[in-house]
C-alpha positions as CSV (number, residue, x, y, z in Angstrom):
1,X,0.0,0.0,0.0
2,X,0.9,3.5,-0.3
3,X,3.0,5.7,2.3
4,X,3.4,2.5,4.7
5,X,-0.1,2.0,4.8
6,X,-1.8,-1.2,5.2
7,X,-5.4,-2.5,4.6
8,X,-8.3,-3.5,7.4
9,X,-11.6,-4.0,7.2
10,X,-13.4,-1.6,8.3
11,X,-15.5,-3.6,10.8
12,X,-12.4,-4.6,12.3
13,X,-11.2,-1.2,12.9
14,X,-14.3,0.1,14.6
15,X,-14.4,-2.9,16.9
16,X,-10.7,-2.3,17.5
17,X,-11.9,1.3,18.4
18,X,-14.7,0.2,20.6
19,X,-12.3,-2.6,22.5
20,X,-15.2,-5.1,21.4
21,X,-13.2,-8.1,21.4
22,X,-12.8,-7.9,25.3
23,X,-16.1,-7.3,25.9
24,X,-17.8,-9.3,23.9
25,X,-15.5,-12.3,25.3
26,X,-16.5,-11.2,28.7
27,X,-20.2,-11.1,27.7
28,X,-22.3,-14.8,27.8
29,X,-24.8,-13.6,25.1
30,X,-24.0,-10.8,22.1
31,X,-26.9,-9.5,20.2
32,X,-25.9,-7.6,16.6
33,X,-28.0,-6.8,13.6
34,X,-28.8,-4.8,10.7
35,X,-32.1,-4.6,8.3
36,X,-32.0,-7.6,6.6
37,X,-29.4,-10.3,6.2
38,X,-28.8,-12.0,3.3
39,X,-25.5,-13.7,1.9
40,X,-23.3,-10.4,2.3
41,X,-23.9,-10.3,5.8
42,X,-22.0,-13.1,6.1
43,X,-18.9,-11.3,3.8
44,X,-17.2,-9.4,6.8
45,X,-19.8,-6.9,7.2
46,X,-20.1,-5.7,10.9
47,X,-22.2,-8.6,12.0
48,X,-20.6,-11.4,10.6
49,X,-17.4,-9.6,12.4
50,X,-19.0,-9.3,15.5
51,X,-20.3,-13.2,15.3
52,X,-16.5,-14.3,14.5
53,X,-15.6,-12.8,17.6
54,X,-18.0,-13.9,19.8
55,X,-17.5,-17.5,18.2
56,X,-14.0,-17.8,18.7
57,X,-15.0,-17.0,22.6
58,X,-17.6,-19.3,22.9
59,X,-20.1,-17.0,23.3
60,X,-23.4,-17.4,21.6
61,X,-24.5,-14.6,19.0
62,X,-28.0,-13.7,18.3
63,X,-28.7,-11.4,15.0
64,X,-32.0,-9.0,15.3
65,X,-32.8,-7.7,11.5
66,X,-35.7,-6.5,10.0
67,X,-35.9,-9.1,7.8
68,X,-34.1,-12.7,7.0
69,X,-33.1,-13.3,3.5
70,X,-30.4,-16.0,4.5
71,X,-30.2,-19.1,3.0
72,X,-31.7,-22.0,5.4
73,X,-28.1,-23.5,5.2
74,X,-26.8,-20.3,6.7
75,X,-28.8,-19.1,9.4
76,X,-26.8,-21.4,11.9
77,X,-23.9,-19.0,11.1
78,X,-26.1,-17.2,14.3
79,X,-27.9,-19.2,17.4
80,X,-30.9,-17.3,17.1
81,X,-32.0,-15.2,14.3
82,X,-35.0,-12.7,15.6
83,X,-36.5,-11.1,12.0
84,X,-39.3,-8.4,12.2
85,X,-41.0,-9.8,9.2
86,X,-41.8,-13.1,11.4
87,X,-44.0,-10.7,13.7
88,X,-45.5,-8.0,10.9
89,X,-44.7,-9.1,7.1
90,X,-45.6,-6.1,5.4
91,X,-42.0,-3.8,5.1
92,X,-44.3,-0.3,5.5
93,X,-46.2,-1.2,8.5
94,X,-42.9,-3.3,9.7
95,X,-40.5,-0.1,9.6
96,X,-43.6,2.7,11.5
97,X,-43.6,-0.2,14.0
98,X,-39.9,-1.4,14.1
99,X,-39.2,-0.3,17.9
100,X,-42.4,-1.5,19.3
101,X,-41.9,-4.9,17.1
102,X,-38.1,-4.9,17.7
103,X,-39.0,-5.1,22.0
104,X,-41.7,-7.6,21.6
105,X,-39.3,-9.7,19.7
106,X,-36.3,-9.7,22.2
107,X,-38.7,-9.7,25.1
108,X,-40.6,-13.2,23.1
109,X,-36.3,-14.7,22.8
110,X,-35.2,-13.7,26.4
111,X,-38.1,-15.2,28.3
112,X,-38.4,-18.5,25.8
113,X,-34.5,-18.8,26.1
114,X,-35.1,-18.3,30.0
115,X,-37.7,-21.1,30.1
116,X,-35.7,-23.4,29.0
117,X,-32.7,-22.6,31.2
118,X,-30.5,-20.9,29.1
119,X,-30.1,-17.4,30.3
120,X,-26.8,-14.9,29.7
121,X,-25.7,-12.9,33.0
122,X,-24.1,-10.8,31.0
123,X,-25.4,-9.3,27.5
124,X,-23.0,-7.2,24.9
125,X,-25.0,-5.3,22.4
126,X,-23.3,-4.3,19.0
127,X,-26.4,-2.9,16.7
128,X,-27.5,0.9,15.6
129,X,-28.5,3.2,18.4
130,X,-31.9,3.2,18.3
131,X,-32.0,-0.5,18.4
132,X,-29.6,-0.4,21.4
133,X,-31.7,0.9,23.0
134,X,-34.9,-0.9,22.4
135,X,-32.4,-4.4,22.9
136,X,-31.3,-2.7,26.3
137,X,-35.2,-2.4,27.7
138,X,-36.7,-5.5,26.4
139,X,-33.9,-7.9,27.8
140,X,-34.1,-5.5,31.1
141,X,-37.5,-6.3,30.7
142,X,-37.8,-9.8,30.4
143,X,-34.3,-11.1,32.6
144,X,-34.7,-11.0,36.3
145,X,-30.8,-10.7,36.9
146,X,-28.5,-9.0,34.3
147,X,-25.3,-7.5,33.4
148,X,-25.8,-5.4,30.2
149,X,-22.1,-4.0,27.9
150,X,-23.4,-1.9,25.6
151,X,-21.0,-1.0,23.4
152,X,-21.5,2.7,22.7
């Protein structure tokens, strides 16, 4: 490269900023996302990052997206995928309701996931901020006993 410069990714070099890799390995469940994955999620984009990492720790990864276009053969690349479309298939109404959707959805994972005695302590959260956010209040919601990492 030019002037002693080398390429990264740039998912990489935001996590690097953010010192993701030491929280997310500290985390026991790590919730990412984006609108809709499909095969180029899976191509280094932040999530597929962000599941890397949290694979190589043994930590389990859940992906929250507005809608799945993934391949059935792929989804496993996450251990749960929570899609928007499952709760309100039409993309207009979807989007109006995203947040309200988004909570319901989380809330629905964390208590089923809880039920059946698998429940994170702690809970890292790598997604946009106003689904942060919406993450943060439906696991607060749902969990009992909780350690949230929000990465900001």
């Amino acid at each position: 490269m030019c002037l002693g410069t080398r390429y990264r990714p740039g998912a990489a070099v935001v996590l690097g900023w953010s010192r993701a890799v030491s929280r997310i390995s500290a985390s026991s469940l790590v919730v990412t996302g984006e609108g809709r994955l499909d095969q180029q999620t899976l191509l280094g984009k932040l999530p597929d990052t962000i599941r890397k990492i949290a694979r190589d720790a043994g930590v389990p990864v859940w992906a929250v997206c507005g809608r799945c276009d993934l391949p059935e053969e792929k989804r496993s690349a996450f251990d749960r995928i929570i899609a928007l479309s499952d709760l309100e298939p039409d993309p207009e109404t979807s989007m109006v309701r995203a947040g309200s959707l988004l909570s319901r959805a989380v809330e629905e994972a964390v208590r089923q996931e809880s039920a059946e005695g698998r429940w994170a302590e702690r809970v890292a959260c790598y997604s946009q901020p106003s689904s942060r956010a919406r993450v943060t209040a439906a696991v607060r919601e749902s969990a009992s006993s909780f350690d949230i990492a929000v990465d900001r």
